[in-house]
BAMIKOL-150325 format. One record per residue (C-alpha): residue number from 1; z, x, y; residue in one letter; chain. Coordinates in nm, 2 decimals. Layout:
<r><k>NUM</k><w>Z</w><u>X</u><v>Y</v><r>A</r><c>A</c></r>
...
//
This chain:
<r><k>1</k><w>-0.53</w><u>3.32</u><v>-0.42</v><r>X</r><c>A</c></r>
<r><k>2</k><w>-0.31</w><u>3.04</u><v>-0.37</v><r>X</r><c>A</c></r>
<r><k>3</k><w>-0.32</w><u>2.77</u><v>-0.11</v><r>X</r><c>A</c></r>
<r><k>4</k><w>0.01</w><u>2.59</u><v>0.00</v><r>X</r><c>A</c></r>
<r><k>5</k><w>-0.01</w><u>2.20</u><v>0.08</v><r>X</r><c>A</c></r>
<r><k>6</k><w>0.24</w><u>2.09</u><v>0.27</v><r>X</r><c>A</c></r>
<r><k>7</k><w>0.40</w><u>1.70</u><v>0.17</v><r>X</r><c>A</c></r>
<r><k>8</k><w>0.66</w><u>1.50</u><v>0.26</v><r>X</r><c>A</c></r>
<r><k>9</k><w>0.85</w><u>1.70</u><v>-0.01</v><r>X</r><c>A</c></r>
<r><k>10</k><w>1.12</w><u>1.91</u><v>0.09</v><r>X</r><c>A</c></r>
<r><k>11</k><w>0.90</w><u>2.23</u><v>-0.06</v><r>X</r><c>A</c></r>
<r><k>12</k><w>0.53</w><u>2.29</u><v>0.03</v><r>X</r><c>A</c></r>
<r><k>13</k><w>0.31</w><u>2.27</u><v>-0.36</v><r>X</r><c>A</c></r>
<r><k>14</k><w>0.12</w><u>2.55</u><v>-0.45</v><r>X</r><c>A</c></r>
<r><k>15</k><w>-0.23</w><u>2.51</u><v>-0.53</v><r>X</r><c>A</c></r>
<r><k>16</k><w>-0.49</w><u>2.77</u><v>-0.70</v><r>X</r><c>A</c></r>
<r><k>17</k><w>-0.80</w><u>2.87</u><v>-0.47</v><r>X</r><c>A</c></r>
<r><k>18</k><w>-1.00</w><u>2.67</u><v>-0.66</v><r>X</r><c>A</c></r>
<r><k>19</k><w>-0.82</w><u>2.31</u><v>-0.61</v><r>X</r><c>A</c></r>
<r><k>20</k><w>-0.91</w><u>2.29</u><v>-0.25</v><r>X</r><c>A</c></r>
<r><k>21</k><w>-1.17</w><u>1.97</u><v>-0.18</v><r>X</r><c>A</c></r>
<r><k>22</k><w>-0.90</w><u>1.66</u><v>-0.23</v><r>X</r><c>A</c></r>
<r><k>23</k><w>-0.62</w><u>1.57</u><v>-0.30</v><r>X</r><c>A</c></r>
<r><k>24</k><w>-0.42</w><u>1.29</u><v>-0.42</v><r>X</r><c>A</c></r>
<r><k>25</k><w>-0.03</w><u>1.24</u><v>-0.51</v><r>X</r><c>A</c></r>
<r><k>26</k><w>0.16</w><u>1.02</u><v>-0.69</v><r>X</r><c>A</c></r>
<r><k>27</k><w>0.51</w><u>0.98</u><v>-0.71</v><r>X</r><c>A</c></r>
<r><k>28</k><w>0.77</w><u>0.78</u><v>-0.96</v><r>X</r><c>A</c></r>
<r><k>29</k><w>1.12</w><u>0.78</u><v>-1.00</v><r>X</r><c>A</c></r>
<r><k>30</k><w>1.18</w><u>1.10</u><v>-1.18</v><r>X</r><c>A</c></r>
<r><k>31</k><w>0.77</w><u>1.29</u><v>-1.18</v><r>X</r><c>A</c></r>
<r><k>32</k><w>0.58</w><u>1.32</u><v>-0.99</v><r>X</r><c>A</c></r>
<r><k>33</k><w>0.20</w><u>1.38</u><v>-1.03</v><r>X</r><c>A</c></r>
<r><k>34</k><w>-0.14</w><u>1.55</u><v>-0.82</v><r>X</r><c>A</c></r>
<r><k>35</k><w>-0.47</w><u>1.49</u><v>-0.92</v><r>X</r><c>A</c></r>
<r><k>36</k><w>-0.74</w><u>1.72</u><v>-0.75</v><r>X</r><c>A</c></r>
<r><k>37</k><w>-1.11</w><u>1.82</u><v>-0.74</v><r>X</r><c>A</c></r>
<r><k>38</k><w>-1.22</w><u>2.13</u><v>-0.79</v><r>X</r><c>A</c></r>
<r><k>39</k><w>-1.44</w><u>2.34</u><v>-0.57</v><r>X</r><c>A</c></r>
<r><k>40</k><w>-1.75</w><u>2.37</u><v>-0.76</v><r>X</r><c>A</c></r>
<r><k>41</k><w>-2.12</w><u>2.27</u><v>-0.75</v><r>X</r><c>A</c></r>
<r><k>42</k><w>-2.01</w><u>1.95</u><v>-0.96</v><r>X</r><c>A</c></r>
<r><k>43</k><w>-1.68</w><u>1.81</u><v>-0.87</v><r>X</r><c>A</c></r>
<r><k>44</k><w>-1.46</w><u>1.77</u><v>-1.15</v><r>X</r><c>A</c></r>
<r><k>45</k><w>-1.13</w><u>1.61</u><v>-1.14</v><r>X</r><c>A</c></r>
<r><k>46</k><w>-0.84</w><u>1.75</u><v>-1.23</v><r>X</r><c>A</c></r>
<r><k>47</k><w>-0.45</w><u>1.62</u><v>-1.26</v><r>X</r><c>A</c></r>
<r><k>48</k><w>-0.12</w><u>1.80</u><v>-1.34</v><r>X</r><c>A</c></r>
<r><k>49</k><w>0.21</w><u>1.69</u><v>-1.31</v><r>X</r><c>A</c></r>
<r><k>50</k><w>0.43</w><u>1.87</u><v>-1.02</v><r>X</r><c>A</c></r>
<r><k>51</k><w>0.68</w><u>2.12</u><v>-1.14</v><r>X</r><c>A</c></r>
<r><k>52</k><w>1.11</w><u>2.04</u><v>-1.10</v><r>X</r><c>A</c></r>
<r><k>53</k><w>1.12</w><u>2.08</u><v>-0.71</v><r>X</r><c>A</c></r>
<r><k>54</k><w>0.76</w><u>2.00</u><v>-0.67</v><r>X</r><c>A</c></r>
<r><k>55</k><w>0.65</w><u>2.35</u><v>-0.56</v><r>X</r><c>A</c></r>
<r><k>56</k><w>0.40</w><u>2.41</u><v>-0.83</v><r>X</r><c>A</c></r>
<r><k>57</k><w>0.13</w><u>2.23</u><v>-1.08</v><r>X</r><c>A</c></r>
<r><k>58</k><w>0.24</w><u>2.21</u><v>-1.38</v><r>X</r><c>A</c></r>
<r><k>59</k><w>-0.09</w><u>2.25</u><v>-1.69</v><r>X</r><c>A</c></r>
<r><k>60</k><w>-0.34</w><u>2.13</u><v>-1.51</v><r>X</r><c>A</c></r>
<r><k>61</k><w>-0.59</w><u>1.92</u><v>-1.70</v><r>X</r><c>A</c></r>
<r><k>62</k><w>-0.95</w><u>1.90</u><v>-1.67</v><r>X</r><c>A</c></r>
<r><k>63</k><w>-1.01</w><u>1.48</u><v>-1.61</v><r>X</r><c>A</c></r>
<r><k>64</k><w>-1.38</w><u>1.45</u><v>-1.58</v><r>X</r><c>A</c></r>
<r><k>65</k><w>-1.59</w><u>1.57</u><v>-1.89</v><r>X</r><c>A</c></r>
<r><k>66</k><w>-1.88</w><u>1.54</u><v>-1.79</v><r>X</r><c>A</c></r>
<r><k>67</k><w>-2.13</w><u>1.74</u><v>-1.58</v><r>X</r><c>A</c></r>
<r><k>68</k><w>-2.21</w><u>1.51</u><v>-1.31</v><r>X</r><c>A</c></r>
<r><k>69</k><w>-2.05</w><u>1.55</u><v>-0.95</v><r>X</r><c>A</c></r>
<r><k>70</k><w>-1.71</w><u>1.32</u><v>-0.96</v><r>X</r><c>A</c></r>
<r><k>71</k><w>-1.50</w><u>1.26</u><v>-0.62</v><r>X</r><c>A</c></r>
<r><k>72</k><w>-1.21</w><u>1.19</u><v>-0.63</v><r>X</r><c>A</c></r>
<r><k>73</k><w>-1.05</w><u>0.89</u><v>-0.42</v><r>X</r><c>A</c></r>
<r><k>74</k><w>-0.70</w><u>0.77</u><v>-0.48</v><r>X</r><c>A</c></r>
<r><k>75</k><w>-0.44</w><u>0.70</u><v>-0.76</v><r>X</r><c>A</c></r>
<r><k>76</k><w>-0.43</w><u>0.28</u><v>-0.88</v><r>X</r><c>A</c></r>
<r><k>77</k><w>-0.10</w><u>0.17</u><v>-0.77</v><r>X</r><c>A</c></r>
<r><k>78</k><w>0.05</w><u>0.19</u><v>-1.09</v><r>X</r><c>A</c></r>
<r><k>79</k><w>0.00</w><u>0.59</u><v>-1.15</v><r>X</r><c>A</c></r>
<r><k>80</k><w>-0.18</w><u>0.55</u><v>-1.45</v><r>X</r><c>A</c></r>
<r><k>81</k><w>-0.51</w><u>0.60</u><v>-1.36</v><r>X</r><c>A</c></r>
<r><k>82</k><w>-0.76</w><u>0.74</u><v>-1.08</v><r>X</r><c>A</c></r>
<r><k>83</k><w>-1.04</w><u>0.60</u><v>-0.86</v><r>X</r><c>A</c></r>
<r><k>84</k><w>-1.34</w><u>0.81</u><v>-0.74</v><r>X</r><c>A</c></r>
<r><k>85</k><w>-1.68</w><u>0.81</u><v>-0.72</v><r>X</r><c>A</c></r>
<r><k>86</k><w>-1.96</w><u>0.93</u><v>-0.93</v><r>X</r><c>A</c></r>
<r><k>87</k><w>-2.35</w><u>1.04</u><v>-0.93</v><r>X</r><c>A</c></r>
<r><k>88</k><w>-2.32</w><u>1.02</u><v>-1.34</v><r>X</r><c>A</c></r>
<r><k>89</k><w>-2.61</w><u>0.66</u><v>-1.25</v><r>X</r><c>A</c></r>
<r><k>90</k><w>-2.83</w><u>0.85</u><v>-1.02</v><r>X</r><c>A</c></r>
<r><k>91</k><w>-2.63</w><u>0.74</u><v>-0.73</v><r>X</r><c>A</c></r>
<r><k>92</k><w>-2.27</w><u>0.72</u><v>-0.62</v><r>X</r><c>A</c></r>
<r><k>93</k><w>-2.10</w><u>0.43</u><v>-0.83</v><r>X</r><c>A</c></r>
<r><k>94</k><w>-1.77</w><u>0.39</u><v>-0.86</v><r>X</r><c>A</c></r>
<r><k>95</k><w>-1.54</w><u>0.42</u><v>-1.13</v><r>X</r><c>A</c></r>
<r><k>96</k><w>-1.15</w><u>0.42</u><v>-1.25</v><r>X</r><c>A</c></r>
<r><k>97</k><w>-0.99</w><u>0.64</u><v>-1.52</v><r>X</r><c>A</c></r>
<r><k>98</k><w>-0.64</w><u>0.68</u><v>-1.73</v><r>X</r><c>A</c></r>
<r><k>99</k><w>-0.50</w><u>0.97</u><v>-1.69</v><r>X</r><c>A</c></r>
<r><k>100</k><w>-0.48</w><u>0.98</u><v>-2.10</v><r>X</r><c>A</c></r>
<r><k>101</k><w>-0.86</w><u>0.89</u><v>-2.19</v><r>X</r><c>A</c></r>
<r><k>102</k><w>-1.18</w><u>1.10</u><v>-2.23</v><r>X</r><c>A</c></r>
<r><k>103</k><w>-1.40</w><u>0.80</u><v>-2.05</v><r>X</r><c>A</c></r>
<r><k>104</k><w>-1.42</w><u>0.65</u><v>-1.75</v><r>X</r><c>A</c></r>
<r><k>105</k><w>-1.45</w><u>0.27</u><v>-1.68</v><r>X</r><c>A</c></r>
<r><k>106</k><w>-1.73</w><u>0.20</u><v>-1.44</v><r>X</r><c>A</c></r>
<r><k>107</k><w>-1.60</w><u>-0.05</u><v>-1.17</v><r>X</r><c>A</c></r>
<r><k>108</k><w>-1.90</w><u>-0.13</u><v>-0.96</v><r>X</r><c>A</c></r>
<r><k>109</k><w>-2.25</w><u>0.03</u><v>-1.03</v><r>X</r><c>A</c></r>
<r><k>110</k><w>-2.58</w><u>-0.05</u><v>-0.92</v><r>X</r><c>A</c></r>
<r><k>111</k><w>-2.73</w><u>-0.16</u><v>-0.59</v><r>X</r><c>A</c></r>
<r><k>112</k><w>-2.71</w><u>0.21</u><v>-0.44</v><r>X</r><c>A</c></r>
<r><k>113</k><w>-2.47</w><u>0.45</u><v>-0.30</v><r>X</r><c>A</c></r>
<r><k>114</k><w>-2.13</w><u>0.32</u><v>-0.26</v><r>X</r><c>A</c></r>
<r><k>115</k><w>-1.76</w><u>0.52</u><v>-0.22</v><r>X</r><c>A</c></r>
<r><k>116</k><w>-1.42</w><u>0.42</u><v>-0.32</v><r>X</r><c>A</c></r>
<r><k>117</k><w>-1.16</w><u>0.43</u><v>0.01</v><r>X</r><c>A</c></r>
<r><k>118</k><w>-0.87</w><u>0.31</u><v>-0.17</v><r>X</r><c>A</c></r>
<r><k>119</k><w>-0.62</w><u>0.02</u><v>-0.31</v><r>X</r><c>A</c></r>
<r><k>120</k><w>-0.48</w><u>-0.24</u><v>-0.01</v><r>X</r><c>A</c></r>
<r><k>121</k><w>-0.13</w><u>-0.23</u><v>0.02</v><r>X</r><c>A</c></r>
<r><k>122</k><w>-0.05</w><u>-0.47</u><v>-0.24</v><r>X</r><c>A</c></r>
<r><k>123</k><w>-0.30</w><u>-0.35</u><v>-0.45</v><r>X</r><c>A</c></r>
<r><k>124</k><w>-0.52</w><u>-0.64</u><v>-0.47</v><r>X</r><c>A</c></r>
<r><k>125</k><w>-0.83</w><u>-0.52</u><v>-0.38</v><r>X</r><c>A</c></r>
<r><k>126</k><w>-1.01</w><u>-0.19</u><v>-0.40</v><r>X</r><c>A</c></r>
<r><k>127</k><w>-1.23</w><u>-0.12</u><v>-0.04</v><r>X</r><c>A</c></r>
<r><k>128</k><w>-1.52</w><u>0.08</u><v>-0.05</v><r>X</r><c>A</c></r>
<r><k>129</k><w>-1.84</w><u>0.18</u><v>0.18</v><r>X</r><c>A</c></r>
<r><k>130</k><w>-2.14</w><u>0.05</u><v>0.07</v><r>X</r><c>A</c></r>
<r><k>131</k><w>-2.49</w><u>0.09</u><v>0.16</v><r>X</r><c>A</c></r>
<r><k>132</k><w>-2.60</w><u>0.01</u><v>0.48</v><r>X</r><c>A</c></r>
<r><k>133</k><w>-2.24</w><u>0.14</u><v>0.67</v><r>X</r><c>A</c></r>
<r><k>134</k><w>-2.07</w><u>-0.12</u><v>0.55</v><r>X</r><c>A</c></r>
<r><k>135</k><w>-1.75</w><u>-0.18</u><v>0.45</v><r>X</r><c>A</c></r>
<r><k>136</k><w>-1.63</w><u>-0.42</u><v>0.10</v><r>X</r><c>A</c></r>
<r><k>137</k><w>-1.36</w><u>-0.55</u><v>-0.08</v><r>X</r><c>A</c></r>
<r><k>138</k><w>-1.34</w><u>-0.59</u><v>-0.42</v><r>X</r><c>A</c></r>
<r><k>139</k><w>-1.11</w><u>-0.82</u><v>-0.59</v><r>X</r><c>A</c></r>
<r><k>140</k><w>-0.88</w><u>-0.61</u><v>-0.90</v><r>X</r><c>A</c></r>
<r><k>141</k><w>-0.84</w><u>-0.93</u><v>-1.08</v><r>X</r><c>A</c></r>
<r><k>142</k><w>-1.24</w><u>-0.96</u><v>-1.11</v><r>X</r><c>A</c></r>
<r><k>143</k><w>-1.53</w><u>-1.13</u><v>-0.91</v><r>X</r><c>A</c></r>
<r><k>144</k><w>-1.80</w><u>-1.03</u><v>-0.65</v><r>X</r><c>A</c></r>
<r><k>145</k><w>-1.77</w><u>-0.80</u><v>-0.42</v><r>X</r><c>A</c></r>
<r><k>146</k><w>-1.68</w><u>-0.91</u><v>-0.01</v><r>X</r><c>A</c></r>
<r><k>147</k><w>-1.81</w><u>-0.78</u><v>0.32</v><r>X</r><c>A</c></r>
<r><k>148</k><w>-1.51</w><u>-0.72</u><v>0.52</v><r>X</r><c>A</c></r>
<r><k>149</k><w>-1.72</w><u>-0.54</u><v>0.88</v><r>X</r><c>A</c></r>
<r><k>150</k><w>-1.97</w><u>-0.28</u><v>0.95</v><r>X</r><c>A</c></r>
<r><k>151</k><w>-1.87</w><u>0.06</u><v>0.97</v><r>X</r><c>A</c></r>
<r><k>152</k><w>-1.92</w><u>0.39</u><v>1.17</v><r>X</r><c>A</c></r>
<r><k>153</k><w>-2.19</w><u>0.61</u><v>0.92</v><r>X</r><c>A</c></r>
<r><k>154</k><w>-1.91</w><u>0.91</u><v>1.05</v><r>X</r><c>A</c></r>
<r><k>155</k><w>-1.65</w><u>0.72</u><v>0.85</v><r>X</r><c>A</c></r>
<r><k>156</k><w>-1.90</w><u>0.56</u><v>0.54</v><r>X</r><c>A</c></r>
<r><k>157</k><w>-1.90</w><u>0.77</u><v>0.19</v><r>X</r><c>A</c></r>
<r><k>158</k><w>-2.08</w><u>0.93</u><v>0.11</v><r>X</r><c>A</c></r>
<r><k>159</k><w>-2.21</w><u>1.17</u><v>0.38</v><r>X</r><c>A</c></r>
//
């Protein structure tokens, strides 16, 4: 069964049954690239580059290696890597990985559940939900985390 996702590309992409939960794109000049979870008791995250015309996936690769549930969040602004969030710890951490490695970096672990929600604009800062409905900031360039406000639970990660 395929599912079609419909982008601010002039064609909708088509997606196998199985790539259903999230989505995330990321374009250059000349490719462009998805990466995906799929719908499975553990989410594993997958990316592909889009096909000429950007209608289909092109090889999709398995991301994730490891057995633990994985969700994806966003692309960093450079393309090369992903963010998302991981149970690998015992709780939800969160982590980044290159597109090209086997590993993924932890980027904030410990001190309980806590979801990646994306880059800011200029890419400065990751935000995230943490416990307690709140939300953070955390610096790219290194250092503690910041309380930016509390949050709606309806809107904190992870449900």
């Amino acid at each position: 069964m395929i599912f079609r996702v419909f982008t601010s590309m002039s064609s909708p992409v088509c997606l196998p049954f199985t790539f259903t939960v999230r989505l995330s794109f990321f374009l250059e000049a000349s490719r462009a690239f998805c990466a995906m979870n799929r719908e499975t008791s553990q989410g594993s995250i997958y990316v592909a580059e889009l096909e000429t015309g950007g209608t289909r996936l092109k090889d999709p690769q398995r991301l994730t290696l490891d057995e633990n549930s994985n969700l994806l969040s966003s692309w960093t602004p450079d393309g090369k890597a992903v963010l998302f969030s991981s149970n690998r710890n015992g709780q939800w951490d969160i982590y980044k990985q290159n597109i090209t490695e086997r590993v993924a970096e932890p980027i904030l672990t410990g001190g309980g559940d806590k979801g990646p929600l994306g880059y800011s604009a200029d890419g400065e800062w990751i935000f995230y939900s943490g416990p307690g409905d709140k939300l953070f900031r955390l610096p790219v360039s290194g250092g503690p985390p910041q309380f930016v406000r509390n949050i709606n639970r309806g809107f904190a990660f992870p449900g």
